[in-house]
TORMI-227092 format. One line per 5 residues: number of its first residue (from 1); their letters; for each residue z, x, y of C-alpha. Coordinates in pm, whole numbers. Each point is the difference from the previous one (the first is absolute). Example, Ala and Ser with C-alpha at 12.3 -4.5 7.8 and 13.67 -1.06 7.14 Angstrom:
1) AS) 780:1230:-450 ~ -66:137:344
END
This chain:
1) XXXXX) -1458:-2322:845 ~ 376:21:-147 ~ 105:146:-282 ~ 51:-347:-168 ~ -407:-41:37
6) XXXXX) -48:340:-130 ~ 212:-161:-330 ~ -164:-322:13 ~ -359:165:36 ~ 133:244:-351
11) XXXXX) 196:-233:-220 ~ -212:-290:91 ~ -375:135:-4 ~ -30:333:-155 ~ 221:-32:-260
16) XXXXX) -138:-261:-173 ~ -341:114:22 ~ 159:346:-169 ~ 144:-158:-263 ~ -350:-194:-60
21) XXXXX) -225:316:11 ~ 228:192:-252 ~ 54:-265:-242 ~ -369:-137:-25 ~ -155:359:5
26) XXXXX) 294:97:-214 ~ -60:-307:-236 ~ -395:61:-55 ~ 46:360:-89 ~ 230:-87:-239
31) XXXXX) -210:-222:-151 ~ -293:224:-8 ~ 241:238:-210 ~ 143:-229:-279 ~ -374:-110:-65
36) XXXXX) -102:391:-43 ~ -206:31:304 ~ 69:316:168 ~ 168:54:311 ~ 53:358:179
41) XXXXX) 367:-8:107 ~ 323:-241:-102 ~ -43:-347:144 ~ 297:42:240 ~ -217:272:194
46) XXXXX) -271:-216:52 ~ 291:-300:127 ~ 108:219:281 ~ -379:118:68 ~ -57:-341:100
51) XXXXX) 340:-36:232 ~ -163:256:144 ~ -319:-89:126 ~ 163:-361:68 ~ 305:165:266
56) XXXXX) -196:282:139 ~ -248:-200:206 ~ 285:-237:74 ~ 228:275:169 ~ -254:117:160
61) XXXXX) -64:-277:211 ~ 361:-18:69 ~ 28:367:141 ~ -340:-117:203 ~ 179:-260:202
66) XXXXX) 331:232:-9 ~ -186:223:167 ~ -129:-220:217 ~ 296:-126:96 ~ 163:343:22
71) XXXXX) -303:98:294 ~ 30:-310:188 ~ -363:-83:-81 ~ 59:-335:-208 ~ 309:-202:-98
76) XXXXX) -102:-223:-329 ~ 216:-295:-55 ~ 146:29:-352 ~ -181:-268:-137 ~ -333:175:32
81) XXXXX) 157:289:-85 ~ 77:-142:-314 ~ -330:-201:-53 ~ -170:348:58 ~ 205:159:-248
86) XXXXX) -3:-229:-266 ~ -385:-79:44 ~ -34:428:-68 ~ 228:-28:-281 ~ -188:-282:-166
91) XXXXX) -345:217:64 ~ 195:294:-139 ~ 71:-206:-328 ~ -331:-137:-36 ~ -162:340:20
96) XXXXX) 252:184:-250 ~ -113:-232:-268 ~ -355:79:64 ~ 104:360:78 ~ 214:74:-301
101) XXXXX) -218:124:-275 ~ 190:69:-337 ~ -192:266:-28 ~ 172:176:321 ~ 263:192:-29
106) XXXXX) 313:-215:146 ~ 286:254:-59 ~ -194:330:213 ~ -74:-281:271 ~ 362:-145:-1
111) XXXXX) 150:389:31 ~ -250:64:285 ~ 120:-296:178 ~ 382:87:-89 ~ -77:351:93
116) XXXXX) -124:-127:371 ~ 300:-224:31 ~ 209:231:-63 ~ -189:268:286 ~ 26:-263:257
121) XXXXX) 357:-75:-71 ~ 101:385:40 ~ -223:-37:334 ~ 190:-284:112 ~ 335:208:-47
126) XXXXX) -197:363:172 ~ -105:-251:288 ~ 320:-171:32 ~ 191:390:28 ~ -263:70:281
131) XXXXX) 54:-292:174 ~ 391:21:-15 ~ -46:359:119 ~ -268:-64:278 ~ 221:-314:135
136) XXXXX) 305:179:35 ~ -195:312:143 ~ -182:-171:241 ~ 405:-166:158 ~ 65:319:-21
141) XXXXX) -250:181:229 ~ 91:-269:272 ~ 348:75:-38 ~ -83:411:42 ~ -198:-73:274
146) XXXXX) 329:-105:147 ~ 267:207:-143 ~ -126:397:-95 ~ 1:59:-360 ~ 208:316:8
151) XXXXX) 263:-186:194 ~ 8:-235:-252 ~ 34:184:-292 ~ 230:284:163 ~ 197:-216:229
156) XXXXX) 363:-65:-81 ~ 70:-367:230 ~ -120:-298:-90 ~ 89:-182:246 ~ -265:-341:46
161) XXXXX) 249:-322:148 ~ -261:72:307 ~ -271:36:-187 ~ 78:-344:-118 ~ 47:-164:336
166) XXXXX) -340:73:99 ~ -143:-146:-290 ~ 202:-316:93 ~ -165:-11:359 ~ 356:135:171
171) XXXXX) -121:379:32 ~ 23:-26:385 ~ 376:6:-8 ~ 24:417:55 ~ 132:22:-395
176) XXXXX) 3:398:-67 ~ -308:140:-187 ~ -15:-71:-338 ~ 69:287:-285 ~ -208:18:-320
181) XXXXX) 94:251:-172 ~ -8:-49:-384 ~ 235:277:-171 ~ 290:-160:-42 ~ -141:-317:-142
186) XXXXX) -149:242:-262 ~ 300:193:-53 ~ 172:-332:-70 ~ -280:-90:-221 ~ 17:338:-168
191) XXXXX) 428:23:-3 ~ -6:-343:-217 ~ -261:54:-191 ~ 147:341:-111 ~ 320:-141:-89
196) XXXXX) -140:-265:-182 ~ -217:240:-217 ~ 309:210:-23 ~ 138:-294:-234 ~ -301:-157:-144
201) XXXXX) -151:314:-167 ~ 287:162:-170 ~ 112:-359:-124 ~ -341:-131:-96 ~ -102:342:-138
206) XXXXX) 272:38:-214 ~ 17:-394:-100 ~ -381:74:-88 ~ 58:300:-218 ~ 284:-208:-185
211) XXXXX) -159:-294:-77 ~ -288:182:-109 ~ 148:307:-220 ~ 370:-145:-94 ~ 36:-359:12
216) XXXXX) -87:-198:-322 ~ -270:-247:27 ~ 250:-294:13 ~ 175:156:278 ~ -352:93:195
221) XXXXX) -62:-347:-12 ~ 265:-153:143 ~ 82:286:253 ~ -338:41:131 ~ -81:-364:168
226) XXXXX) 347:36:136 ~ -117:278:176 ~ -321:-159:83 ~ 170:-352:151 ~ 156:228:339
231) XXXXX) -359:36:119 ~ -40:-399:21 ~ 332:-42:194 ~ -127:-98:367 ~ 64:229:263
236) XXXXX) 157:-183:188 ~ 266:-35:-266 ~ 36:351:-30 ~ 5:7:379 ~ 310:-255:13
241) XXXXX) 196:258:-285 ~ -84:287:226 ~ 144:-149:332 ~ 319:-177:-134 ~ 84:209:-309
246) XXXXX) -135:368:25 ~ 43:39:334 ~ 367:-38:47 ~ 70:197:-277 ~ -198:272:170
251) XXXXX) 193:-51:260 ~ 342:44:-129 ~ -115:259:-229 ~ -67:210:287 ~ 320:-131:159
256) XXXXX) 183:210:-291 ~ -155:305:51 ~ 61:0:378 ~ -352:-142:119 ~ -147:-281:180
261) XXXXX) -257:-185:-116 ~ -166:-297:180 ~ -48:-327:-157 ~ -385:56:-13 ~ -97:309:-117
266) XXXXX) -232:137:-220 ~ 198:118:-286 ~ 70:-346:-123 ~ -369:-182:-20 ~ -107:366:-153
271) XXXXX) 261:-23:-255 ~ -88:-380:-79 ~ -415:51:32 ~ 48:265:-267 ~ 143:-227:-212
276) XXXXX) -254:-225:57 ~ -315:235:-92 ~ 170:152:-294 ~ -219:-236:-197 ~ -325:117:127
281) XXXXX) 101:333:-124 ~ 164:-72:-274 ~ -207:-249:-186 ~ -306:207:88 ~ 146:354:-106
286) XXXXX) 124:-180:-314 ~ -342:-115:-100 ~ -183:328:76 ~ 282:192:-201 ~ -31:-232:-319
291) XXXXX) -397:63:35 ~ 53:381:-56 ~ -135:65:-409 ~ 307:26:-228 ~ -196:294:-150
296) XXXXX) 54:221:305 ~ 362:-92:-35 ~ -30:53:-375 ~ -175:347:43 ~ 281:96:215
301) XXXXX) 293:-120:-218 ~ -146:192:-252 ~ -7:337:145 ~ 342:-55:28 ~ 44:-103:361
306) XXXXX) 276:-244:44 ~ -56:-365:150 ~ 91:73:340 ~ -158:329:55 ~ -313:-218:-178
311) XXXXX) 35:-301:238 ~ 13:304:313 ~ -281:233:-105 ~ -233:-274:-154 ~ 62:-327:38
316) XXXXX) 40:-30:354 ~ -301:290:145 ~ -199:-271:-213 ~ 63:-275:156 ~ 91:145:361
321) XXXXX) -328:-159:134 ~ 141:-336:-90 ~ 294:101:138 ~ -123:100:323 ~ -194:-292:40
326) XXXXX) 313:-253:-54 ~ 202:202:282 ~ -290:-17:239 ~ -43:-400:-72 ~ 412:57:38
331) XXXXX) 6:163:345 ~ -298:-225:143 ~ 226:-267:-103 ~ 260:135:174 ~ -169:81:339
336) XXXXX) -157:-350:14 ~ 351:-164:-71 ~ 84:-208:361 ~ 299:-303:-94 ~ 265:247:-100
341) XXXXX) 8:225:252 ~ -40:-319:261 ~ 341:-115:-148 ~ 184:283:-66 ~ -182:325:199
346) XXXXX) -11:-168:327 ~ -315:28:289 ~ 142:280:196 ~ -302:305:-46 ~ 268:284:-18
351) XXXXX) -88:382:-26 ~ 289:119:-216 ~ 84:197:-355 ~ 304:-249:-45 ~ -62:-229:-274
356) XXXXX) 344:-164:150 ~ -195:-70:345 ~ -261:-352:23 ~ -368:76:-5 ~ -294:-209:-64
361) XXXXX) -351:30:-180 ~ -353:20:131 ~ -31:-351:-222 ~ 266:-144:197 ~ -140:101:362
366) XXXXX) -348:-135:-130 ~ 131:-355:-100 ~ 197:14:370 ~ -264:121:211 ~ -243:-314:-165
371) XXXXX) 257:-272:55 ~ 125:-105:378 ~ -110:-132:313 ~ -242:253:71 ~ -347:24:9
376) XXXXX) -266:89:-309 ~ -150:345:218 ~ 324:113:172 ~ 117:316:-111 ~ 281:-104:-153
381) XXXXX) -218:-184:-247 ~ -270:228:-49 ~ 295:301:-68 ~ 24:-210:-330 ~ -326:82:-93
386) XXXXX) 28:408:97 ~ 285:-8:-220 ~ -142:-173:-306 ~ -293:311:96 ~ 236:242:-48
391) XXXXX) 145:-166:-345 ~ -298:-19:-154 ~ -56:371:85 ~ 296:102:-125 ~ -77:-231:-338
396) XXXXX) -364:181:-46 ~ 191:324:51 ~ 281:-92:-287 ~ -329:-65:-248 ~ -175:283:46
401) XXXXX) 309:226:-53 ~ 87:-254:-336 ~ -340:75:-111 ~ -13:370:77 ~ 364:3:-217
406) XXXXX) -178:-215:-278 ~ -303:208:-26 ~ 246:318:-11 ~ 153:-112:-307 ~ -302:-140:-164
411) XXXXX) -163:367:30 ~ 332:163:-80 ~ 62:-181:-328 ~ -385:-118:-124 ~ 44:-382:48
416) X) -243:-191:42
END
Protein backbone atom coordinates (compact mmCIF):
# COMPACT_ATOMS: atom_id res chain seq x y z
CA UNK A 1 0.00 0.00 0.00
CA UNK A 2 1.58 3.59 -0.99
CA UNK A 3 1.20 6.53 0.56
CA UNK A 4 -1.15 7.79 -2.27
CA UNK A 5 -3.69 4.80 -1.06
CA UNK A 6 -3.18 5.78 2.45
CA UNK A 7 -4.63 9.49 1.00
CA UNK A 8 -7.11 8.01 -1.19
CA UNK A 9 -8.38 5.55 1.64
CA UNK A 10 -8.54 9.27 4.11
CA UNK A 11 -9.75 11.99 1.81
CA UNK A 12 -11.91 9.65 -0.08
CA UNK A 13 -13.66 7.35 2.66
CA UNK A 14 -13.23 8.62 6.09
CA UNK A 15 -13.58 11.99 5.54
CA UNK A 16 -16.75 12.13 4.26
CA UNK A 17 -18.23 9.83 6.61
CA UNK A 18 -16.63 12.47 9.41
CA UNK A 19 -18.08 15.24 8.09
CA UNK A 20 -21.58 13.20 7.98
CA UNK A 21 -21.45 11.94 11.64
CA UNK A 22 -20.64 15.51 13.02
CA UNK A 23 -23.04 17.42 11.08
CA UNK A 24 -26.17 15.06 11.46
CA UNK A 25 -25.43 14.34 15.24
CA UNK A 26 -24.42 17.96 15.40
CA UNK A 27 -27.70 19.05 13.55
CA UNK A 28 -30.25 16.92 15.85
CA UNK A 29 -28.80 18.23 19.04
CA UNK A 30 -29.23 21.45 17.93
CA UNK A 31 -32.53 21.00 17.23
CA UNK A 32 -33.38 19.34 20.42
CA UNK A 33 -32.02 22.72 22.03
CA UNK A 34 -33.91 25.54 20.13
CA UNK A 35 -37.20 23.45 20.87
CA UNK A 36 -36.25 23.48 24.83
CA UNK A 37 -35.54 19.88 25.18
CA UNK A 38 -32.59 19.38 27.25
CA UNK A 39 -29.36 18.21 26.25
CA UNK A 40 -26.23 17.55 28.73
CA UNK A 41 -23.29 19.15 26.87
CA UNK A 42 -23.01 21.80 23.69
CA UNK A 43 -24.05 20.12 20.47
CA UNK A 44 -20.50 20.31 19.01
CA UNK A 45 -19.39 17.69 21.81
CA UNK A 46 -21.80 15.32 20.90
CA UNK A 47 -20.60 15.99 16.76
CA UNK A 48 -17.16 14.80 17.52
CA UNK A 49 -18.57 11.92 19.95
CA UNK A 50 -19.94 10.48 16.94
CA UNK A 51 -16.53 10.94 14.65
CA UNK A 52 -15.46 9.03 17.21
CA UNK A 53 -17.13 5.91 17.43
CA UNK A 54 -17.38 6.12 13.42
CA UNK A 55 -13.05 6.30 12.95
CA UNK A 56 -12.10 4.24 15.87
CA UNK A 57 -13.35 0.87 14.63
CA UNK A 58 -12.21 1.96 11.19
CA UNK A 59 -8.43 2.45 12.24
CA UNK A 60 -8.51 -0.30 13.92
CA UNK A 61 -8.92 -2.55 11.22
CA UNK A 62 -6.30 -0.72 9.40
CA UNK A 63 -3.53 -1.25 12.15
CA UNK A 64 -4.98 -5.11 12.02
CA UNK A 65 -3.83 -5.69 8.50
CA UNK A 66 -0.70 -3.23 9.20
CA UNK A 67 0.20 -5.49 11.50
CA UNK A 68 -0.32 -8.17 9.56
CA UNK A 69 1.55 -7.06 7.00
CA UNK A 70 4.33 -5.84 9.28
CA UNK A 71 4.69 -9.93 10.64
CA UNK A 72 4.56 -11.43 7.34
CA UNK A 73 1.38 -13.29 8.30
CA UNK A 74 -1.11 -11.66 5.64
CA UNK A 75 -0.71 -9.09 2.85
CA UNK A 76 -4.43 -7.52 2.13
CA UNK A 77 -4.79 -5.96 -1.20
CA UNK A 78 -5.89 -2.35 -0.67
CA UNK A 79 -9.14 -2.76 -1.93
CA UNK A 80 -10.23 -5.01 0.89
CA UNK A 81 -8.39 -3.08 2.99
CA UNK A 82 -10.50 -0.35 2.22
CA UNK A 83 -13.87 -2.31 1.95
CA UNK A 84 -12.94 -3.53 5.55
CA UNK A 85 -12.42 -0.18 6.73
CA UNK A 86 -15.15 1.57 5.39
CA UNK A 87 -17.69 -1.36 6.18
CA UNK A 88 -16.30 -0.67 10.23
CA UNK A 89 -16.72 2.91 9.76
CA UNK A 90 -20.25 2.65 8.47
CA UNK A 91 -21.02 0.11 11.63
CA UNK A 92 -19.25 2.71 13.75
CA UNK A 93 -21.79 5.44 12.48
CA UNK A 94 -24.75 3.40 12.73
CA UNK A 95 -24.05 2.51 16.32
CA UNK A 96 -23.12 6.21 17.53
CA UNK A 97 -26.57 7.26 16.63
CA UNK A 98 -28.05 4.53 18.62
CA UNK A 99 -25.22 4.96 21.15
CA UNK A 100 -25.37 8.69 21.67
CA UNK A 101 -27.85 9.44 24.34
CA UNK A 102 -28.38 13.27 25.01
CA UNK A 103 -28.52 12.47 28.20
CA UNK A 104 -24.63 11.36 28.23
CA UNK A 105 -22.24 13.49 28.91
CA UNK A 106 -20.38 14.25 25.36
CA UNK A 107 -17.73 16.80 26.56
CA UNK A 108 -16.09 14.25 29.72
CA UNK A 109 -16.23 11.47 26.89
CA UNK A 110 -14.62 13.72 24.13
CA UNK A 111 -11.65 14.84 26.84
CA UNK A 112 -11.18 11.12 27.72
CA UNK A 113 -10.72 10.30 24.19
CA UNK A 114 -8.44 13.56 23.60
CA UNK A 115 -6.70 12.69 26.76
CA UNK A 116 -5.81 8.97 25.23
CA UNK A 117 -4.78 10.50 21.96
CA UNK A 118 -2.75 12.56 23.28
CA UNK A 119 -0.92 9.43 25.68
CA UNK A 120 -0.42 7.43 22.63
CA UNK A 121 1.05 10.23 20.69
CA UNK A 122 3.75 10.96 23.54
CA UNK A 123 4.22 6.96 23.30
CA UNK A 124 4.76 7.10 19.75
CA UNK A 125 7.58 9.84 20.31
CA UNK A 126 9.09 7.61 23.87
CA UNK A 127 9.02 4.52 21.39
CA UNK A 128 10.43 6.22 18.49
CA UNK A 129 13.65 7.64 21.05
CA UNK A 130 14.04 3.88 22.05
CA UNK A 131 14.07 2.65 18.83
CA UNK A 132 16.55 5.35 17.44
CA UNK A 133 18.69 4.49 20.48
CA UNK A 134 18.40 0.59 20.33
CA UNK A 135 19.14 0.74 16.33
CA UNK A 136 22.14 2.65 16.56
CA UNK A 137 23.25 0.59 19.74
CA UNK A 138 22.77 -2.56 18.38
CA UNK A 139 25.52 -1.25 14.86
CA UNK A 140 27.31 -0.37 17.45
CA UNK A 141 27.99 -3.54 19.49
CA UNK A 142 28.96 -5.24 16.08
CA UNK A 143 31.29 -2.60 15.40
CA UNK A 144 32.96 -3.07 19.24
CA UNK A 145 33.05 -6.49 18.73
CA UNK A 146 35.53 -5.54 16.08
CA UNK A 147 37.32 -2.52 17.16
CA UNK A 148 37.81 -2.25 21.40
CA UNK A 149 35.89 0.51 22.81
CA UNK A 150 38.75 2.10 24.70
CA UNK A 151 40.73 2.20 21.50
CA UNK A 152 38.12 3.92 20.04
CA UNK A 153 37.40 6.50 22.24
CA UNK A 154 41.20 7.06 23.38
CA UNK A 155 42.84 6.44 20.10
CA UNK A 156 44.33 9.36 18.24
CA UNK A 157 44.45 7.76 14.16
CA UNK A 158 41.73 7.35 12.27
CA UNK A 159 42.95 5.93 9.69
CA UNK A 160 39.94 3.52 7.67
CA UNK A 161 40.91 3.74 3.46
CA UNK A 162 41.48 -0.20 4.40
CA UNK A 163 38.79 -0.54 6.30
CA UNK A 164 36.93 0.52 3.26
CA UNK A 165 38.52 -1.83 0.79
CA UNK A 166 37.32 -4.74 2.58
CA UNK A 167 33.95 -3.65 2.61
CA UNK A 168 34.30 -3.32 -1.22
CA UNK A 169 35.41 -7.09 -1.53
CA UNK A 170 39.35 -5.92 -2.25
CA UNK A 171 40.57 -6.58 1.49
CA UNK A 172 42.95 -9.34 0.21
CA UNK A 173 45.31 -6.81 -1.27
CA UNK A 174 47.77 -6.67 2.16
CA UNK A 175 46.28 -2.83 2.79
CA UNK A 176 47.78 -1.93 6.43
CA UNK A 177 45.34 -2.42 9.40
CA UNK A 178 42.83 -0.05 9.68
CA UNK A 179 42.87 2.81 12.62
CA UNK A 180 39.68 3.85 14.44
CA UNK A 181 40.40 6.00 16.68
CA UNK A 182 37.76 8.77 17.25
CA UNK A 183 39.51 11.85 19.13
CA UNK A 184 40.33 13.92 16.64
CA UNK A 185 37.07 13.76 14.80
CA UNK A 186 35.65 14.97 18.19
CA UNK A 187 38.15 17.52 18.78
CA UNK A 188 37.23 18.86 15.34
CA UNK A 189 33.68 18.59 16.25
CA UNK A 190 34.35 20.28 19.56
CA UNK A 191 37.14 23.13 18.01
CA UNK A 192 34.16 24.39 15.57
CA UNK A 193 31.59 24.17 17.60
CA UNK A 194 33.45 26.28 20.26
CA UNK A 195 34.26 28.91 17.93
CA UNK A 196 31.00 29.10 16.63
CA UNK A 197 29.43 29.54 20.17
CA UNK A 198 32.24 31.93 20.80
CA UNK A 199 30.28 34.31 18.24
CA UNK A 200 26.76 33.27 18.46
CA UNK A 201 26.26 33.82 22.25
CA UNK A 202 27.79 37.13 22.92
CA UNK A 203 26.05 38.46 19.62
CA UNK A 204 22.68 36.81 20.11
CA UNK A 205 22.80 37.50 23.88
CA UNK A 206 23.39 40.92 23.63
CA UNK A 207 21.02 41.41 20.35
CA UNK A 208 18.42 39.64 22.79
CA UNK A 209 18.86 41.93 25.72
CA UNK A 210 18.55 44.99 23.20
CA UNK A 211 15.67 44.24 21.46
CA UNK A 212 14.05 43.34 24.52
CA UNK A 213 15.08 46.25 27.15
CA UNK A 214 16.16 49.24 24.59
CA UNK A 215 14.76 49.05 21.26
CA UNK A 216 11.30 50.70 20.70
CA UNK A 217 8.60 48.49 19.58
CA UNK A 218 8.87 49.76 15.93
CA UNK A 219 12.42 48.97 15.89
CA UNK A 220 11.82 45.29 17.66
CA UNK A 221 9.72 44.65 14.91
CA UNK A 222 11.56 45.17 12.12
CA UNK A 223 14.98 44.08 13.66
CA UNK A 224 13.84 40.92 15.08
CA UNK A 225 12.64 38.79 11.80
CA UNK A 226 15.84 40.08 10.35
CA UNK A 227 17.49 38.27 12.82
CA UNK A 228 15.23 35.38 12.55
CA UNK A 229 15.56 35.04 8.38
CA UNK A 230 19.71 33.74 8.89
CA UNK A 231 18.34 30.52 10.39
CA UNK A 232 16.33 29.73 7.00
CA UNK A 233 19.43 30.41 4.78
CA UNK A 234 20.41 26.73 3.53
CA UNK A 235 23.51 25.41 4.62
CA UNK A 236 24.79 24.86 1.90
CA UNK A 237 24.68 28.56 1.16
CA UNK A 238 26.38 29.36 4.16
CA UNK A 239 28.78 26.56 3.26
CA UNK A 240 29.61 28.25 -0.29
CA UNK A 241 30.31 31.92 1.88
CA UNK A 242 32.53 29.95 4.17
CA UNK A 243 34.77 28.26 1.44
CA UNK A 244 35.13 31.20 -1.08
CA UNK A 245 34.75 34.26 1.18
CA UNK A 246 35.79 33.52 4.90
CA UNK A 247 38.29 31.35 4.23
CA UNK A 248 40.73 33.36 2.27
CA UNK A 249 40.40 36.09 4.40
CA UNK A 250 41.47 33.78 7.17
CA UNK A 251 44.05 33.04 5.28
CA UNK A 252 45.64 36.30 4.58
CA UNK A 253 44.72 37.50 7.89
CA UNK A 254 47.05 35.11 9.29
CA UNK A 255 49.43 35.90 6.43
CA UNK A 256 49.79 39.48 8.25
CA UNK A 257 50.57 38.36 11.43
CA UNK A 258 53.28 35.93 10.23
CA UNK A 259 51.11 32.60 10.14
CA UNK A 260 49.96 30.02 7.83
CA UNK A 261 46.74 29.03 7.56
CA UNK A 262 45.40 26.31 5.19
CA UNK A 263 42.58 26.86 2.92
CA UNK A 264 40.34 24.49 5.02
CA UNK A 265 40.46 25.02 8.42
CA UNK A 266 38.29 25.27 11.12
CA UNK A 267 38.35 28.82 12.06
CA UNK A 268 36.40 29.87 9.05
CA UNK A 269 33.08 27.43 9.02
CA UNK A 270 33.19 28.22 13.05
CA UNK A 271 33.17 31.82 12.41
CA UNK A 272 30.34 31.48 9.64
CA UNK A 273 28.15 28.56 11.72
CA UNK A 274 28.06 31.13 14.51
CA UNK A 275 26.60 33.44 12.46
CA UNK A 276 24.27 31.13 11.39
CA UNK A 277 22.83 29.98 14.98
CA UNK A 278 22.81 33.43 16.35
CA UNK A 279 19.10 33.25 15.68
CA UNK A 280 18.39 30.28 17.72
CA UNK A 281 19.83 32.19 20.53
CA UNK A 282 18.85 35.25 19.91
CA UNK A 283 15.22 35.04 19.05
CA UNK A 284 14.80 32.57 21.90
CA UNK A 285 16.74 34.66 24.66
CA UNK A 286 14.75 37.65 23.36
CA UNK A 287 11.43 36.05 24.01
CA UNK A 288 12.29 34.58 27.45
CA UNK A 289 13.74 38.13 28.47
CA UNK A 290 10.49 40.08 27.36
CA UNK A 291 8.49 37.29 29.46
CA UNK A 292 10.28 38.41 32.73
CA UNK A 293 7.23 40.65 34.87
CA UNK A 294 7.89 44.39 34.40
CA UNK A 295 7.12 44.51 38.17
CA UNK A 296 10.38 42.79 39.12
CA UNK A 297 12.02 45.34 36.91
CA UNK A 298 9.78 48.00 38.43
CA UNK A 299 10.57 46.86 42.08
CA UNK A 300 14.12 47.18 41.24
CA UNK A 301 14.07 50.62 39.53
CA UNK A 302 12.50 51.73 42.43
CA UNK A 303 14.94 50.93 45.06
CA UNK A 304 17.02 52.90 43.09
CA UNK A 305 19.03 50.39 41.11
CA UNK A 306 19.89 51.64 37.73
CA UNK A 307 18.74 49.81 34.38
CA UNK A 308 21.75 47.93 33.80
CA UNK A 309 22.63 46.80 37.19
CA UNK A 310 18.53 45.86 37.01
CA UNK A 311 18.79 44.03 33.64
CA UNK A 312 22.23 42.05 35.47
CA UNK A 313 20.91 41.22 38.93
CA UNK A 314 17.20 40.59 37.87
CA UNK A 315 16.28 40.40 34.65
CA UNK A 316 18.56 37.98 33.34
CA UNK A 317 18.92 35.20 36.76
CA UNK A 318 15.08 35.22 35.74
CA UNK A 319 15.13 34.21 32.68
CA UNK A 320 18.61 32.25 32.67
CA UNK A 321 16.61 28.94 32.29
CA UNK A 322 15.36 30.22 28.99
CA UNK A 323 18.54 31.22 28.32
CA UNK A 324 20.22 28.08 28.90
CA UNK A 325 17.86 26.23 27.04
CA UNK A 326 18.31 28.45 23.67
CA UNK A 327 22.28 27.85 23.90
CA UNK A 328 21.83 24.14 24.34
CA UNK A 329 19.23 24.03 21.20
CA UNK A 330 22.33 26.50 19.91
CA UNK A 331 25.27 24.11 20.45
CA UNK A 332 23.20 20.87 19.35
CA UNK A 333 22.73 22.87 16.33
CA UNK A 334 26.08 23.41 16.01
CA UNK A 335 27.48 19.83 16.57
CA UNK A 336 24.91 18.37 14.11
CA UNK A 337 25.93 21.05 11.41
CA UNK A 338 27.69 18.70 8.33
CA UNK A 339 27.57 21.07 4.69
CA UNK A 340 29.80 23.80 6.01
CA UNK A 341 32.46 22.18 7.32
CA UNK A 342 32.31 19.66 4.04
CA UNK A 343 33.01 22.90 2.00
CA UNK A 344 35.10 24.87 3.88
CA UNK A 345 36.71 22.49 6.98
CA UNK A 346 37.85 19.81 4.74
CA UNK A 347 37.77 15.60 5.56
CA UNK A 348 41.19 15.33 6.94
CA UNK A 349 40.45 13.99 10.97
CA UNK A 350 43.37 16.14 12.40
CA UNK A 351 44.45 16.12 16.17
CA UNK A 352 45.52 19.75 16.57
CA UNK A 353 44.80 23.15 18.84
CA UNK A 354 45.27 25.24 15.52
CA UNK A 355 42.12 26.67 14.44
CA UNK A 356 44.44 27.65 11.22
CA UNK A 357 44.99 23.72 10.55
CA UNK A 358 41.82 21.51 8.48
CA UNK A 359 39.82 19.20 10.67
CA UNK A 360 36.58 17.55 10.21
CA UNK A 361 33.40 16.62 12.37
CA UNK A 362 32.06 13.35 13.67
CA UNK A 363 28.85 14.47 11.27
CA UNK A 364 31.06 14.60 8.43
CA UNK A 365 32.88 11.08 8.98
CA UNK A 366 29.24 9.64 9.56
CA UNK A 367 27.78 10.90 6.15
CA UNK A 368 31.36 9.44 4.54
CA UNK A 369 31.56 6.25 6.17
CA UNK A 370 27.52 5.59 4.82
CA UNK A 371 28.21 6.61 1.24
CA UNK A 372 30.82 4.50 -1.13
CA UNK A 373 31.42 1.31 -2.62
CA UNK A 374 31.52 -0.58 0.41
CA UNK A 375 29.50 -2.90 2.03
CA UNK A 376 26.34 -2.24 4.67
CA UNK A 377 28.36 -4.53 7.77
CA UNK A 378 32.00 -3.59 7.00
CA UNK A 379 33.54 -1.69 9.57
CA UNK A 380 33.89 1.20 7.88
CA UNK A 381 30.13 1.45 7.78
CA UNK A 382 29.20 0.26 11.01
CA UNK A 383 32.06 2.99 12.61
CA UNK A 384 29.20 5.41 11.49
CA UNK A 385 26.95 4.06 13.78
CA UNK A 386 29.65 3.90 17.01
CA UNK A 387 30.07 7.41 16.31
CA UNK A 388 26.47 8.60 16.15
CA UNK A 389 26.68 6.25 19.84
CA UNK A 390 29.02 8.38 21.11
CA UNK A 391 27.04 11.77 19.92
CA UNK A 392 24.11 10.95 21.36
CA UNK A 393 26.04 10.29 24.63
CA UNK A 394 27.62 13.26 24.62
CA UNK A 395 23.97 15.08 23.76
CA UNK A 396 22.24 13.20 26.96
CA UNK A 397 25.28 14.38 28.88
CA UNK A 398 24.87 18.28 27.64
CA UNK A 399 20.96 17.92 29.04
CA UNK A 400 21.47 16.70 32.13
CA UNK A 401 24.17 19.33 32.97
CA UNK A 402 21.46 22.18 31.22
CA UNK A 403 18.97 20.85 33.56
CA UNK A 404 21.12 20.54 36.66
CA UNK A 405 22.10 24.55 35.73
CA UNK A 406 18.25 25.27 35.28
CA UNK A 407 17.15 23.67 38.41
CA UNK A 408 20.14 25.66 40.21
CA UNK A 409 18.70 28.86 39.37
CA UNK A 410 15.12 27.98 39.79
CA UNK A 411 16.00 27.03 43.61
CA UNK A 412 18.38 29.96 43.87
CA UNK A 413 15.91 32.65 42.84
CA UNK A 414 12.16 30.94 43.71
CA UNK A 415 10.92 30.51 40.06
CA UNK A 416 8.74 28.42 39.28
Amino acid sequence: MSIGDVFLWLLGGLLPLACIAFFFTRNRMQHREVAGLGVFSRPGYYGWLSVIYMAAPAVAVAMLFSMLHMLHLYDAPFSMLTAASLAAAALGLVASLRLINPDNNARLLVEKWARGLMIVAAGISVLTTIGILLSVLFESIRFFNSVPLWEFITGTKWEADTAFLAGAGRGDEGGAKPHFGAVPIFAGTFMITGIAMLVAIPVGLFSAIYLSEYAKPRVRAAVKPMLEVLAGIPTVVYGFFAAITISPLVVKGAEMFGLEADYTNALAPGLVMGVMIIPFISSLSEDVIHAVPQAMRDGSLAMGVGKAETIRHVVLPAAMPGIIAATLLAVSRAIGETMIVVMAAGLRPNLTANPLEGVTTVTVKIVESLTGDQQFDSLLTLSAFALGLVLLFITLVLNIISALVVYRFKKQYALT
